[in-house]
Every structure is written in structure tokens, then in C-alpha cells.
N, C-alpha and C positions, 0 to 999 in steps of 0.2 A: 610107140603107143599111139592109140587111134583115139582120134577125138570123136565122141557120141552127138549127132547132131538129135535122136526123136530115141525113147524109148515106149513101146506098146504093153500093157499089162492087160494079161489075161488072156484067154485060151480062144476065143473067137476076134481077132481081128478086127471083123469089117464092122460088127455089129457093136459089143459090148466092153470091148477093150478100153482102157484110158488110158490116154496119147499124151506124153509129156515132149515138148519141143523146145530148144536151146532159142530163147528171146521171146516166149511166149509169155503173154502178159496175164499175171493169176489177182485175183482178190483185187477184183475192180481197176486196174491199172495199176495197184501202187504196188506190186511188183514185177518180176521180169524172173525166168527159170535162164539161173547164169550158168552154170556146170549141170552134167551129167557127169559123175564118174564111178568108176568099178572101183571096190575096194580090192587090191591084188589079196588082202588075207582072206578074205572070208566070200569073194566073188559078188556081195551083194552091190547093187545098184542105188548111187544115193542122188539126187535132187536137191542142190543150190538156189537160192534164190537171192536176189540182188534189187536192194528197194532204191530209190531216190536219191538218197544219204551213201549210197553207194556201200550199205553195209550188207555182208555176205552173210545167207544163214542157211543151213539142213533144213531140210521141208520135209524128204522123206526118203525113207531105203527102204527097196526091195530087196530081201533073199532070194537065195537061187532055187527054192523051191517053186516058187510062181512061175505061171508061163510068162515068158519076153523075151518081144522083138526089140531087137537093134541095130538103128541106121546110124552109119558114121559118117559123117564129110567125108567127101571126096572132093579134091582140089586138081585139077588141070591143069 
């Protein structure tokens, strides 16, 4: 399994897509996007977030109908 470091939503990329990134800080600093991951049943795409308190929560899944890019870590 591959770890998702960015996932892109939406059909243009460079313009109008929303970039979700693993340590990116959402709603004014008081959280952090801690996971991406694939659900293997149903393939959609969900977003973790991880606050202060160090407590984990669902932010949001994409299904596979939407256009998305995804970039994995790559480790050397």
C-alpha cells in the first residue's frame, strides 16, 4: 500500500482544482489534514484531520466519479 502524500479535485488542475495536502493546516490553524486514504470497497477518497487534542476526524470523501489526481510519497 502506498501512502497519499496530495490529492487534486477536479477536472482542471492548474486552475480550479482543490489541493488537499498531508500536514496542511485547514480552519485557521486548529487543524492539520492527517491521512488520505482509499477506501479498498468502494475506491472513494477520504480526508482525516487531526486537531491539537490530537483527536482524528473524517473531513471529507470523494467518490470515484470525480476527477483526481494523486500524488504518493516517494521515499529514497
Amino acid at each position: 500500500m502506498f501512502d497519499i502524500r496530495k490529492i487534486s479535485i477536479g477536472a482542471d488542475y492548474k486552475n480550479s482544482a482543490m489541493h488537499y495536502i498531508v500536514g496542511q493546516n485547514v480552519f485557521g490553524d486548529t487543524y492539520k489534514v492527517h491521512k488520505i486514504i482509499r477506501d479498498p470497497n468502494t475506491g472513494a477518497l477520504r480526508v482525516y484531520l487531526i486537531n491539537k487534542k490530537q483527536e482524528i476526524t473524517l473531513w471529507k470523501e470523494f467518490n470515484t466519479s470525480m476527477p483526481i489526481s494523486i500524488e504518493f510519497n516517494i521515499d529514497f
